[in-house]
N, C-alpha and C positions, 0 to 999 in steps of 0.2 A: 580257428580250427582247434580240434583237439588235438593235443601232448599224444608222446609217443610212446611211452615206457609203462604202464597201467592199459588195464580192461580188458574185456570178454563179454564179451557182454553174456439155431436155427426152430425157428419154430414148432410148436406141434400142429399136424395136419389131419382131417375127419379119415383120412384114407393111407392106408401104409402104402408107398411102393419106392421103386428102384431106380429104374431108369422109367421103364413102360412095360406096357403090356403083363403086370405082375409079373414079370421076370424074376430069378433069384441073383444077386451078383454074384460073380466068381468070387475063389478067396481070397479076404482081402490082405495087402504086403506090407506087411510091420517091417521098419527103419531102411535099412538102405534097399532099394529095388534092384534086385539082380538079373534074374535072367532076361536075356535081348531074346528068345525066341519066345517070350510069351506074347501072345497075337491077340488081333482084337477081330470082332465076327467079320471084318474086312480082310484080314490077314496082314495087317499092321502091325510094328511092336507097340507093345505098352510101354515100354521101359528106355531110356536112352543110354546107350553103352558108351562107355568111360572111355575112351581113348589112352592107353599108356603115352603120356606125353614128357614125360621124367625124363627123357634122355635126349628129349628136343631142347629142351630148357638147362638143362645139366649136362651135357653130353661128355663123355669119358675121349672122344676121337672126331677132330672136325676138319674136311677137305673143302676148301675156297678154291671152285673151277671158273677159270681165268681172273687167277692171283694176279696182281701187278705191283712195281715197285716202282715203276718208272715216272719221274715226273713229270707233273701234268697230265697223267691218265688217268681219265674217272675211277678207274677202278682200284687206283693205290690207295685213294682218302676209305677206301671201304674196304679196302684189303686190310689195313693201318687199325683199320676200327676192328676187326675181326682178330687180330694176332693178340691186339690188348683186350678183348674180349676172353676170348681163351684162355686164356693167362689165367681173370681173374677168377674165373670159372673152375680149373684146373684142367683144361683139356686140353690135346694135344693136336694142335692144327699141322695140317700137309697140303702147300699150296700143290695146285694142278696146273698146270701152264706145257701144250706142247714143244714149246722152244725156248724155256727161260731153264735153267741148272736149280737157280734158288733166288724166294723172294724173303726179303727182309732180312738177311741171315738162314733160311731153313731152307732146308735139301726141297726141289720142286720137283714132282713128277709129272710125266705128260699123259697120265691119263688114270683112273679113277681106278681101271684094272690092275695099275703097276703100282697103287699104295702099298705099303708093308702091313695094312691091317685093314680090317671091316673098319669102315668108320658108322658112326651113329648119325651123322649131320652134312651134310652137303649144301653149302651153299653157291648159287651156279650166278657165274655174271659173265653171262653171253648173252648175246642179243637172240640165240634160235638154244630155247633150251631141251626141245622133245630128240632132237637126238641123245643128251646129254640122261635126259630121264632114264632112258632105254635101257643104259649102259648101267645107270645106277640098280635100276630093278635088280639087271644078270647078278651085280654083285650086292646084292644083299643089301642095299645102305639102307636104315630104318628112316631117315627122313631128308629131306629138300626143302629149298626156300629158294625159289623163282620171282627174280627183282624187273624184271623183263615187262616192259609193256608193249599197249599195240595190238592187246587182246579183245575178251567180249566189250569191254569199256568202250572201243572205237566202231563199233556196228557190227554189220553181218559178218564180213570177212574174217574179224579179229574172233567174234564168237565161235566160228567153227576152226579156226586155229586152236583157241581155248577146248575146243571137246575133244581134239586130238590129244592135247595135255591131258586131258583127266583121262581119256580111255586108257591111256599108256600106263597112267597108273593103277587104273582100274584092272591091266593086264598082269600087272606086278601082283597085286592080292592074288587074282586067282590062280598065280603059278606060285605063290608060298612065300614070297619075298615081303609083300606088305609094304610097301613105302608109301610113305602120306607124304601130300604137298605142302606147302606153305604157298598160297600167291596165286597167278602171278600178280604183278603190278602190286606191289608189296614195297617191302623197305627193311631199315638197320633196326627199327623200332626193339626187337624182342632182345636186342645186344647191346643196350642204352648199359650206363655204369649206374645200375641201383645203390643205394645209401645201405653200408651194412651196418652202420651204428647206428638203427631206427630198431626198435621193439614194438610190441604188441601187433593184432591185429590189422593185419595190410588190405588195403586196394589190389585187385588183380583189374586191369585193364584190357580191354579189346576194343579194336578201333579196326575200321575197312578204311578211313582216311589217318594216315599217321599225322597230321598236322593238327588233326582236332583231339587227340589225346595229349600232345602239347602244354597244356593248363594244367591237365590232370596228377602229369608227371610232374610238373613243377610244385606239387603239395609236400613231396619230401624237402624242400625249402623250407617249410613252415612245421618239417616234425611229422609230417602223415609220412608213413612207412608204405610203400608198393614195391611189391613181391613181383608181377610180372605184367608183362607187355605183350597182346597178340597182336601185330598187324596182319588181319586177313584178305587182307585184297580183294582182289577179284575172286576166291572162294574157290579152284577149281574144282579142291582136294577138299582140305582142311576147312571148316568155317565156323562162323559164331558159336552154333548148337556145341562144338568140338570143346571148344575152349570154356563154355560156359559152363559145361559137365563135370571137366577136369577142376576148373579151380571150384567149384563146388564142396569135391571132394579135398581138397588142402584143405589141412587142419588151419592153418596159416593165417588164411583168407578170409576176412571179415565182411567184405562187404564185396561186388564185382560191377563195375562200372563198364558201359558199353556207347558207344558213339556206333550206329548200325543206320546204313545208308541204303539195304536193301537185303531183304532175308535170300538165303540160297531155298530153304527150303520151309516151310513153316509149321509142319510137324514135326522136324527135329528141333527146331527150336521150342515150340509147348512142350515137348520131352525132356527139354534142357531144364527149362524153366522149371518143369513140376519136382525134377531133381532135387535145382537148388530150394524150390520151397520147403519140400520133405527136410532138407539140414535143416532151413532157416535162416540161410544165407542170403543177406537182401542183391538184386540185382537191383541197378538203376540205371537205367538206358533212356539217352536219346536217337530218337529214330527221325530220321529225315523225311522227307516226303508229304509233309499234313496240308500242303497246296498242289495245283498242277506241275506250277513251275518249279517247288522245290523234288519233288517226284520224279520231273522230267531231268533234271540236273541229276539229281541220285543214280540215273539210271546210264546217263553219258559218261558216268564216274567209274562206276563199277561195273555194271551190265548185268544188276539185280535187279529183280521184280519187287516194284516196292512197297507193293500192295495196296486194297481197299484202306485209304487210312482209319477208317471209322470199324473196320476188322482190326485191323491190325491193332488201334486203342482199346478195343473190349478183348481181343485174345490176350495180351499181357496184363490187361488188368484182373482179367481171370485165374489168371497163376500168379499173380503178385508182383509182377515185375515193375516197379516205380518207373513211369514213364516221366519225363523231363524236358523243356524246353530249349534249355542252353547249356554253355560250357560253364558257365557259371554255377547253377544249379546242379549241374555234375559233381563239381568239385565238393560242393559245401553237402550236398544231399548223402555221395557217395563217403566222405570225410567224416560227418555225424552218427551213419550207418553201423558202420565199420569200427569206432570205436565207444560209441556209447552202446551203456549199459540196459537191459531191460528195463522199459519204464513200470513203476510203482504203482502209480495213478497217471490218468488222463486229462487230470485237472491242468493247464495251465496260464503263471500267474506273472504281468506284468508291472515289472517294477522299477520304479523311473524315480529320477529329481526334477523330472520337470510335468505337471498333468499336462500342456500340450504332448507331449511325446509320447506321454501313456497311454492317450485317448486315441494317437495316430496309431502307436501300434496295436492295442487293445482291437480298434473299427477294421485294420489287416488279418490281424489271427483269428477273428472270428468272422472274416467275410471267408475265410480261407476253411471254413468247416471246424479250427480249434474250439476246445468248451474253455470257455473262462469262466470257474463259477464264482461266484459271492464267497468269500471270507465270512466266517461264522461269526454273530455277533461278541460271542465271546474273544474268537482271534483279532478281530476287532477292535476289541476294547485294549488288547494286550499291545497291539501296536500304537494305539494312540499316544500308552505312557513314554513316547519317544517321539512321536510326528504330531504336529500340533493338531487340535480338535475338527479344525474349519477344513482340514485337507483329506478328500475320498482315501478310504484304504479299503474300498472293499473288493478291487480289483476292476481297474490298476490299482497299483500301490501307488500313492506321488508322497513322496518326503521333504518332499521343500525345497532339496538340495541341503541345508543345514546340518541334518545330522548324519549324511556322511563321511564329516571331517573330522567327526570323535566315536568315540565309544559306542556312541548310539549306531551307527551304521552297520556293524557287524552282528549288531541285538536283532534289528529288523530282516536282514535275511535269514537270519538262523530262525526266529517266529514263522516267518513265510514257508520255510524247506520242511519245518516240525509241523505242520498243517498235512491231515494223512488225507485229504482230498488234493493235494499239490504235488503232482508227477514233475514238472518242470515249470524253473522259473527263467523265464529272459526279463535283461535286463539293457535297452536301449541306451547306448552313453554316445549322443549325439556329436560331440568332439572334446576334447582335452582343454580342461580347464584345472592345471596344476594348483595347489596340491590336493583340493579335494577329490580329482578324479583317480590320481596316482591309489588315494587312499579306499577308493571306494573300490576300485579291480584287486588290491590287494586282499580287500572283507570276499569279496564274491568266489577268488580265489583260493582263500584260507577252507569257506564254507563249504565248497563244493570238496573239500579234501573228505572232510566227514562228515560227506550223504553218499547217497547211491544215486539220489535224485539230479535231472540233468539243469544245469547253470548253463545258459547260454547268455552270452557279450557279444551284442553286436557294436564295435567300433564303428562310428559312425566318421572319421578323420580321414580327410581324404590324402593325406600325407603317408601316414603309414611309420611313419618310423621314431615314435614314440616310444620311450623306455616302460611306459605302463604297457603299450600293445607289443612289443618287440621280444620286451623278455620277461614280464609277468604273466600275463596272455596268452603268449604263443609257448613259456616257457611251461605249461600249465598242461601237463595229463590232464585235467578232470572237467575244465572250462571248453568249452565248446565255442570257438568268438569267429564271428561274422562280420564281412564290413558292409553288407546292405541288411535291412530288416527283412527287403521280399526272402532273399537269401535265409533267413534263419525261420521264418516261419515255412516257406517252404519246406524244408531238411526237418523241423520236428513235425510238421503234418507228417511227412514222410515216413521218419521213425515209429510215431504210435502206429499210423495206418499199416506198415509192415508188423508191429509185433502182435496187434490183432490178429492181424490176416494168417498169419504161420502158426499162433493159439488155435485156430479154430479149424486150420487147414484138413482137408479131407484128400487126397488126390483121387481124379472125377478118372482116373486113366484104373484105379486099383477096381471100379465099378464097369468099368465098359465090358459090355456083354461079349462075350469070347467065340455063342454059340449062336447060331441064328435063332430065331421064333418061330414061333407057329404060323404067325403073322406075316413074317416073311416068307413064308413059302406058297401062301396064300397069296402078298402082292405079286410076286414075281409071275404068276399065271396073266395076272391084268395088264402087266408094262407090256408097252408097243415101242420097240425102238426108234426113233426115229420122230416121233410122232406126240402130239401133243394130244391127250385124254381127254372128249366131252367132260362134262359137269356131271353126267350120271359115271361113267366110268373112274374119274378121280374120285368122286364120293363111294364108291366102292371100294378103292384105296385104302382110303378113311378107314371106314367101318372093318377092313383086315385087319387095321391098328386098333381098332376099338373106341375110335375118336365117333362121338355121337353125329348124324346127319338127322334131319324132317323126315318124317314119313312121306313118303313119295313114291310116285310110280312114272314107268317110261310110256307112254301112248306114242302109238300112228296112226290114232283117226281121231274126230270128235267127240263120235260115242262113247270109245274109248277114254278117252277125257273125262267123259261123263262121269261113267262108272267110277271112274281113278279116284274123282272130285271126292264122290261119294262115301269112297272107301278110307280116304283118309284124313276129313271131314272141313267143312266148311267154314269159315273160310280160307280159299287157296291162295297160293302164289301160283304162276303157270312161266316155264321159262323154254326159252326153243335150246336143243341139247345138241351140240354139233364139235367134232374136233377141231378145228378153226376158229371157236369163237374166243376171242378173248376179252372186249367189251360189251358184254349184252343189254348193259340197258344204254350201252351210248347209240345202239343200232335199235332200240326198240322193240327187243326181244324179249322183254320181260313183261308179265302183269300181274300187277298186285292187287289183292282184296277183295278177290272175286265171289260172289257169295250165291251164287246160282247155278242149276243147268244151263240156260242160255248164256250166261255171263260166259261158260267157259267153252259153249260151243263157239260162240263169236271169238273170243280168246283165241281158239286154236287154229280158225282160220287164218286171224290175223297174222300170229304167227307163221304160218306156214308161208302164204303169201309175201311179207317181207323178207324170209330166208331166200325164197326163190328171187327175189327184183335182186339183192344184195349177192345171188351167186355165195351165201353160205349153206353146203352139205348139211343135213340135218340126219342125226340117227333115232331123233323122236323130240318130242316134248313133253317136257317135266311137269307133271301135277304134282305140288308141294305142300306139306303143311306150313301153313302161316304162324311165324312166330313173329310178338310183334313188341315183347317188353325186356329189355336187355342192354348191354353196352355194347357195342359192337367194337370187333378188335382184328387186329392181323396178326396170321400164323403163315412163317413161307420158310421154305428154303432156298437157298440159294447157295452157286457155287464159286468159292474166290480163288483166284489164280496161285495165292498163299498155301492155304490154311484146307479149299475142299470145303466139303460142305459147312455151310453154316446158319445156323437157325436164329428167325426173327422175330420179335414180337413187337407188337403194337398197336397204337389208335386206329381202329379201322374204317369201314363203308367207305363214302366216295371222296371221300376229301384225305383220304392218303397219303397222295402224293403232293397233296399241299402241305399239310401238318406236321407230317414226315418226321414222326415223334414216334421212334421205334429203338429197341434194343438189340444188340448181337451179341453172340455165343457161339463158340467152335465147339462142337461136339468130339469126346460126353463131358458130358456137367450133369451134375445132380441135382437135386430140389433147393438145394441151399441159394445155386445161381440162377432157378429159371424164376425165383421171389425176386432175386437182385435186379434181375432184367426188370421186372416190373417196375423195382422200387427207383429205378431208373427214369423213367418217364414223366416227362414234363406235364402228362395230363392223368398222375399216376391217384389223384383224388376222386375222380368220378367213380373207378373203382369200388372206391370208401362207400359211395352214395352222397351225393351233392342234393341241395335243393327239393330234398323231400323223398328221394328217389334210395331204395332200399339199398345195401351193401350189396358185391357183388358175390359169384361163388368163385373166387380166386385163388381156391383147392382145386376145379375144377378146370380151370385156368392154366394154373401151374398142370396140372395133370395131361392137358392137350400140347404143352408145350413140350414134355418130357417125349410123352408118343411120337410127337412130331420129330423129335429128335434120333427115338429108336431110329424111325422108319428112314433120317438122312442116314444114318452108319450102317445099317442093314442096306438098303440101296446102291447107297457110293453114286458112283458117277455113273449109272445108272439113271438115275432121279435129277435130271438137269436143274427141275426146278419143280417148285411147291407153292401156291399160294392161294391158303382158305382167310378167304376173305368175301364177307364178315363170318367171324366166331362170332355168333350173339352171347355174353355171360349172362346167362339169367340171376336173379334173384338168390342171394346166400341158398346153399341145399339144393339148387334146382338143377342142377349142372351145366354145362355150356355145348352150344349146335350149330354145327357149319356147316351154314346157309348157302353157300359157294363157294367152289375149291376148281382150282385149272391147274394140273399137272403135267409137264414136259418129260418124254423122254430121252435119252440117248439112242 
């Protein structure tokens, strides 16, 4: 890990536009985003508002309702924890207790209205805390922490106990008092005795399980300095989005680590998040749920919604939030973050005493997305006059082991860090082999004092308690030491992929259209609540967005057909158009290629005739132009219990749902991500043009994806669901045309 006393650390496109629809964006908000009433054409905020939480964390005056001193009652080990709390804090604690004089030595009162002063902090240890709320509202207290379980965590019952808690506080706002919750089903987490001889850039922490932030807190062990501890609980009041706003804004705060087992809400959280991007403050969050059974446990825990995981993975990785697997990679991800310095370059370069070890971790860091480039023949040749001729330096670096037990070992990395293609070098020391290993952490050591560039040690000793790892190591500001490899290449993927991400950051919330469209007020005439849109009716949709459909016409007769065939030329597609339908060609509703009058007089019988056997309504049949050279792709909306609407793109026609190689985006996002979504995709080269087959026009692409996006945020919940499938892309220049589209309303 790193020491504690040092640091601080898109395209051009044929067509200009915004979101969609040539829209112009609002204006855009240079450094910190302020105002909470700035709205989005939904009536949404853009912005997520800071919560004054300084006096929950610092508080000047703190009442413990039902104090105890008495042994053997639960509540003295936590009353005991609270008095030495306060203390070191500097506040002044006033047990509550209706029939005790005084706990621990200090005067007790029997109730919350009989303190001698407003207090800032209440913490409540009773088993039924909404009376207790009630009382705090009347009298002003700014904050509570409800340790109390039994709530939405346990089912039905406990949940609508839990909404009584939140209303009651929800009653204290609008009568002027404001009191925010902590909990319930919370814990002592935020009154833990933080390390005050630790410097630099700290860890803020937030955890809905206080046992899995455990690990995280135990890095001030090893020298990582953390500043504070949220346990959010159950979330009644207070929640993730709250805490992750605030430490944001600490100057303090380096880096903010999250253990999150179920979002309360998932637009305050993208608001949290886009926050912390705006500083540049990395988040790194593990989020529970990525199977059934870890989701269904998430939810027995808390009694959060744990979301689509494949949403929930592309909404954070769209605001930057470093998603992570374990407790482990918390530590070392959020530890690296938090005290390393900007990287220089991107290059990084392995360097070992042994080529087994270099090759192993060399084949890791670059199966892992790192660039490891070649050493220039020149740098090269400059390491040889120290590592013998016969042994690779052109990265890995392998030294033999030999040289470094002299002189030469500290020549060789100062060569490697002086290379201005080398952001960061690791260096695998697979276990302690005295004394050249003592001597080689001391060079890496020394080296890293005078770079910027990061040195990372991964100790590989499963012991630990080595005077080279113990106190050279860990005693080391500038060294960055790991004890697994996956561990260290994970945290620097981590590191560059964040300071990319924050260099280039845009926030897609400073673009979201504020006003409606012209466009929308034109769909809004077509939505049918309730009801699901024929194929002629959603492609009307479309075209309000300006999303291109075939020339087509609606008939109810043959002749009709005819004419239609005629008019928008040969050859046709012909499809039966009903609100009900939602597989047409699995019902044989559709006919392609039709290239005659009687081709489409029989056509339309057929048609007709199978709608009636099948008991599917028909409001006509669609004569189409035939388009028949393109990539076919999916465009949908859809809506998650998290986040609201969310748009998809992907490999489309009939194998979909087999291929099932699509991208998601929570809207808005800008053009930067509806490319990402692409470049996303497993079958993101046919695009390019494979096998002969010309490039696609994926300006025109990206352009339907944008649209499609206005139209989920102008809609809302509204627009249950969206999906034009197939977009055919035509040919580079030629634009792209959706061929079928079925839209759901509310």
């Amino acid at each position: 890990m790193l020491g504690s006393t040092h640091g601080t650390l898109t395209t051009d496109s044929r067509r200009a536009r915004v979101i969609a629809c040539g829209e112009q964006p609002g204006p855009a908000v240079h450094g910190r985003p302020g105002d909470v009433d700035d709205l989005d054409v939904s009536g949404r905020p853009l912005y997520a508002a800071v919560p004054d939480l300084d006096r929950f964390f610092r508080p000047e005056s703190v009442a413990v309702v039902g104090a105890s001193d008495a042994e053997g009652r639960p509540n003295t080990g936590v009353t005991r924890q609270l008095v030495d709390w306060a203390e070191r804090v500097g506040a002044r604690l006033h047990p509550v207790h209706p029939t005790r004089e005084s706990v621990f030595g200090l005067p007790c009162f029997p109730s919350v209205a009989e303190l001698p002063e407003q207090v800032d902090l209440a913490v409540l240890l009773v088993a039924d805390p909404l009376p207790v709320i009630e009382e705090l509202a009347e009298t002003k207290v700014r904050f509570a922490v409800v340790f109390a379980s039994g709530f939405a965590e346990t089912g039905e019952e406990g949940a609508l106990a839990q909404q009584r808690l939140a209303a009651a506080v929800a009653r204290s706002g609008r009568s002027g008092s404001g009191l925010r919750l902590l909990g319930p089903n919370t814990n002592l987490n935020a009154f833990e005795r933080f390390r005050d001889d630790l410097s630099g850039p700290s860890i803020a922490l937030i955890t809905q399980s206080g046992h899995q932030g455990r690990p995280v807190f135990a890095l001030q062990e090893l020298g990582i300095r953390l500043s504070h501890w949220a346990p959010t609980g159950n979330e009644a009041d207070l929640e993730t989005a709250d805490f992750l706003s605030y430490f944001a804004e600490r100057p303090e705060v380096g880096a903010i680590a999250c253990y999150v087992e179920g979002l309360k809400d998932g637009r305050s959280f993208l608001l949290a998040a886009d926050r912390a991007a705006r500083r540049g403050v990395p988040v790194v969050a593990v989020k529970v749920g990525r199977t059934e059974t870890g989701a269904r446990t998430a939810a027995s825990h808390t009694g959060k919604l744990t979301g689509a995981d494949e949403v929930v993975d592309a909404a954070m990785r769209q605001y930057g939030v470093i998603r992570v697997d374990g407790l482990d990679e918390l530590q070392d991800t959020a530890a690296l973050l938090a005290r390393a310095r900007p990287p220089q370059a991107d290059g990084v370069v392995v360097y070992s005493i042994s080529g087994g070890t270099g090759a192993h971790a060399a084949d890791l860091a670059t199966a892992a997305g790192l660039r490891l480039p070649p050493l220039s023949p020149a740098k090269q040749a400059e390491l040889h006059q120290w590592i013998p001729e016969y042994l690779n330096v052109a990265n890995p670096v392998d030294n033999g082991g030999h040289p470094v037990g002299d002189w030469r070992g500290r020549k060789i990395i100062d060569a490697i860090l002086d290379d201005p293609a080398v952001g960061v070098l690791i260096c695998p020391i697979t276990g302690p082999f005295p004394p050249l290993s003592d001597r080689l952490v001391q060079d890496l050591v020394d080296a890293a004092e005078r770079t910027d560039k990061l040195v990372c040690v991964v100790w590989g000793s499963p012991v630990g308690t080595e005077q080279a790892y113990r106190d050279v190591l860990l005693g080391s500001s500038r060294v960055a030491t790991f004890r697994t490899l996956a561990g260290c290449i994970t945290a620097v993927r981590a590191h560059l992929d964040h300071h990319r991400f924050v260099s280039d950051y845009h926030s897609p919330f400073d673009q979201a259209p504020r006003t409606p469209s012209p466009s929308f007020r034109k769909a809004q005439l077509l939505m049918r609540p309730g009801q699901q849109l024929s194929e002629h009716a959603a492609k009307q949709l479309l075209r309000a967005y300006g999303i291109r459909v075939p020339r087509e016409q609606l008939v109810t007769s043959a002749a009709a057909a005819v004419r239609a065939a005629g008019l928008v030329g040969y050859p046709v597609v012909m499809k039966a158009s009903g609100g009900q339908i939602a597989h047409k060609t699995e019902l044989g509703l559709v006919k392609i290629g039709l290239t005659s009058a009687s081709q489409v007089r029989d056509a339309y019988r057929e048609l007709t005739d199978i709608a009636r056997y099948e008991g599917v309504d028909l409001d006509g049949v669609l004569v189409c132009q035939m388009v028949e050279r393109g990539v076919e792709m999916v465009v949908g909306v859809t809506h998650d219990d998290l986040f609201g609407p969310t748009v998809t793109v992907g490999l489309g026609g009939v194998l979909v749902e087999v291929l099932h190689d699509v991208a998601v985006r929570v809207p808005p996002f800008g053009e930067d991500q509806a490319r990402a979504m692409l470049a996303e995709l497993r079958g993101r080269a046919i695009l390019d043009g494979v096998r002969g087959r010309p490039p696609s026009d994926l300006d025109a692409l990206v352009e339907v994806v944008l649209r499609v996006q206005r139209m989920a945020l102008e809609l809302g919940d509204d627009l249950a669901e969206l999906d034009i499938n197939p977009l055919v892309v035509l040919p580079w220049g030629q634009g792209a045309v959706a061929l079928d589209a079925l839209a759901v309303c509310r």
